[in-house]
N, C-alpha and C positions, 0 to 999 in steps of 0.2 A: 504493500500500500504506500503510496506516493505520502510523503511528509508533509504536511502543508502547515506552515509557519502562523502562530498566532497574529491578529491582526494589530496588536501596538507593537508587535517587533519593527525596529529602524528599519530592516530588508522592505517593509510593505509600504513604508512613505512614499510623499510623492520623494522624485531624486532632489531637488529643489531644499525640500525640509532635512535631510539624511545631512546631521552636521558635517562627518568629513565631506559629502562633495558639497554641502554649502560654504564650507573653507574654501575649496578651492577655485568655486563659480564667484562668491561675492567677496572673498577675505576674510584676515582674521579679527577684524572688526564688527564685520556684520554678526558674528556670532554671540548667544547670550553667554553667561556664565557657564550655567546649568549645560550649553552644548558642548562649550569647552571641556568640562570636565567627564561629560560623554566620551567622547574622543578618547581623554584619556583611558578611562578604566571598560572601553569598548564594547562592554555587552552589561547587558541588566542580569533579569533574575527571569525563571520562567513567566509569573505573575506582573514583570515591570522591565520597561525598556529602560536603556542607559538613561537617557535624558529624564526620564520621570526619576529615577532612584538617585539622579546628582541634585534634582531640583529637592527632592526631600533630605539630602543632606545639607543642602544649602539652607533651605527654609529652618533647620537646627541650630544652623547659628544667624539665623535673620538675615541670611543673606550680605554676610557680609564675609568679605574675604582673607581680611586679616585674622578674621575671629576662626573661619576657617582654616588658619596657618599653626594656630595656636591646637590643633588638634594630635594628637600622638594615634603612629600606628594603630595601635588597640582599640580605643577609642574610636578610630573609623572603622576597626573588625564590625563593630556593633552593628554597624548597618545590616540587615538582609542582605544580599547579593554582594556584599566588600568583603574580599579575602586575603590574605597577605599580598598577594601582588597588587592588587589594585589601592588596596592601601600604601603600598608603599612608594607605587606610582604617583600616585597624587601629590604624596607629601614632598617627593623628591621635585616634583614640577613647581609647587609655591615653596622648598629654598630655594631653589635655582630664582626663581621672583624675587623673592628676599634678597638675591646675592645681586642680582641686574640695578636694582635699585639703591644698594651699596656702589656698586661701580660707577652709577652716572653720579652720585655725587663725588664719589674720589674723582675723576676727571676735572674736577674743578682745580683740586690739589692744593688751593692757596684758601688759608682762614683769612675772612674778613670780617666776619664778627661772630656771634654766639649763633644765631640762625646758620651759618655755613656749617660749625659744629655740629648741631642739632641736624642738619640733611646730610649728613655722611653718617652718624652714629644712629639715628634714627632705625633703620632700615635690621641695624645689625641688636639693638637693644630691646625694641620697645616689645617684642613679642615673648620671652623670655618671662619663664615662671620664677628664676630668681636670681640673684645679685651679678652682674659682672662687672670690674674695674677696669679703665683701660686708659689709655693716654697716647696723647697726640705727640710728637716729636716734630718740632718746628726750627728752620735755619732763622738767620736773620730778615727774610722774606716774607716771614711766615708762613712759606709753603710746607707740607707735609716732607717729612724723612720717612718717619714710618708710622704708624696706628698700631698699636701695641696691647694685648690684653695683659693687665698684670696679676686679676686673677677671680675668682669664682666662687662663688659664696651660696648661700641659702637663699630662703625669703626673706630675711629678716636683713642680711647683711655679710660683707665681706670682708676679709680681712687685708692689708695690702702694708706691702715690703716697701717703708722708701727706702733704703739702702739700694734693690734692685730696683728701682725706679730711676734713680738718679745716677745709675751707675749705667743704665742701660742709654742714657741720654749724652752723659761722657762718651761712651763709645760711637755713638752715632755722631757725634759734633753740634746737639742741639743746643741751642744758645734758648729755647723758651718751651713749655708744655704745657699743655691744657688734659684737666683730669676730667674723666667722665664718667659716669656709673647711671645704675637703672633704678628705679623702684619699680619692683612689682605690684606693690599694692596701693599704688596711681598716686600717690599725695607727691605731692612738690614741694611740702616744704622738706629743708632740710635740717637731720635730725641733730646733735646734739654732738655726737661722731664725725658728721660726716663736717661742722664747722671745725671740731678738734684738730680732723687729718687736713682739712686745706689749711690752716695758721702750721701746722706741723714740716707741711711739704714746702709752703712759703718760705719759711725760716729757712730751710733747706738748702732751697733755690740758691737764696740768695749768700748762700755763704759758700756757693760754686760758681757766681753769676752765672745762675740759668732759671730763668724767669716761670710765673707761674700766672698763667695769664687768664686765667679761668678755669672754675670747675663745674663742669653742666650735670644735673639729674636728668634723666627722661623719662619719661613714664609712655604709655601708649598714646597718646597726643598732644603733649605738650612739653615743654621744660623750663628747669629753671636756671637762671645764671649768676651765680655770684659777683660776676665781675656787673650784670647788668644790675646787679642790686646793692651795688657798693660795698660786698664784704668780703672781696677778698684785696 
């Protein structure tokens, strides 16, 4: 007996709606999310085409897509029809997003103020369940040397070496650096620590002249800047 394919399977669309050939008749623009992530994970469930079972994982985090970044393997096991591959396809496809949006902002490569900060670290912090420390490495240009993580912490908080901080800034020839860290649990202000270690790393600085020109928090939309706030 001849097979004949349920009628919400992709195969029965018009060819028009069938996201990959709608990629390649209108671009990858014309596509929604929900096809996008079709594409990716290429077949549903018997009961649900690709597209219906991206759009119900989409609609799990409201359709939004960072919030979707923030999702771990397992976590998209849960779906019906996501299995280890498809889950892992996914995730691999929004870092690789994550990492593109990293990139256009390092292409800039010169700080010019705390917002330039903030669009290079952004990309690489704000999704993050908990702490990371890192720092900028800047010539006398202010252009980037390098972007450096110094190190990795909980929810609550990190711990961070200036000895390897300041010594990682000698070997590169930095003449200034800006500190940067996350909060995970979105507040901007900063804590009581985190004023301690910037007067700490300050002192530092400057008793190698190498400048401390700002420390930025981020959170998932916004940040804060000491230097814009007069305290450091």
């Amino acid at each position: 007996m001849k097979d004949i394919k349920p009628p919400f399977s992709i195969k029965n669309w018009n060819e028009d709606d069938r996201p990959r050939e709608k990629l390649l008749l209108k671009g990858r623009s014309a596509l929604s999310d929900a096809e996008l992530i079709a594409i990716l994970i290429g077949s549903g469930s018997r009961n649900e085409s690709a597209v219906a079972l991206s759009q119900r994982i989409l609609a799990s985090v409201i359709n939004n897509l960072k919030e979707l970044g923030k999702l771990e393997v397992a976590q998209l096991q849960e779906f019906k029809g996501i299995g280890v591959a498809k889950a892992v396809t996914i995730a691999a496809a929004l870092e690789l997003g994550r990492r593109r949006g990293g990139e256009v902002a390092a292409k800039k490569n010169k700080i010019t103020s705390s917002t330039s900060v903030f669009e290079l670290m952004h990309p690489i912090l704000a999704d993050l369940q908990h702490e990371e420390f890192w720092i900028l490495y800047l010539n006398n240009s202010n252009k980037i040397l390098q972007k450096s993580q110094l190190s990795k912490g909980g929810i609550t908080g990190t711990l961070v070496d200036v000895r390897i901080a300041f010594k990682n800034a000698i070997q590169l020839g930095a003449v200034a650096i800006i500190l940067v860290h996350n909060h995970p649990s979105g507040t901007l202000t900063p804590s009581a620590a985190d004023k301690t270690l910037t007067q700490k790393m300050k002192s530092a600085g400057e008793s190698l002249d190498i400048k401390v020109l700002d420390h930025l928090i981020i959170t998932e939309n916004a940040y804060f800047s000491f230097a814009d706030e007069s305290l450091i």
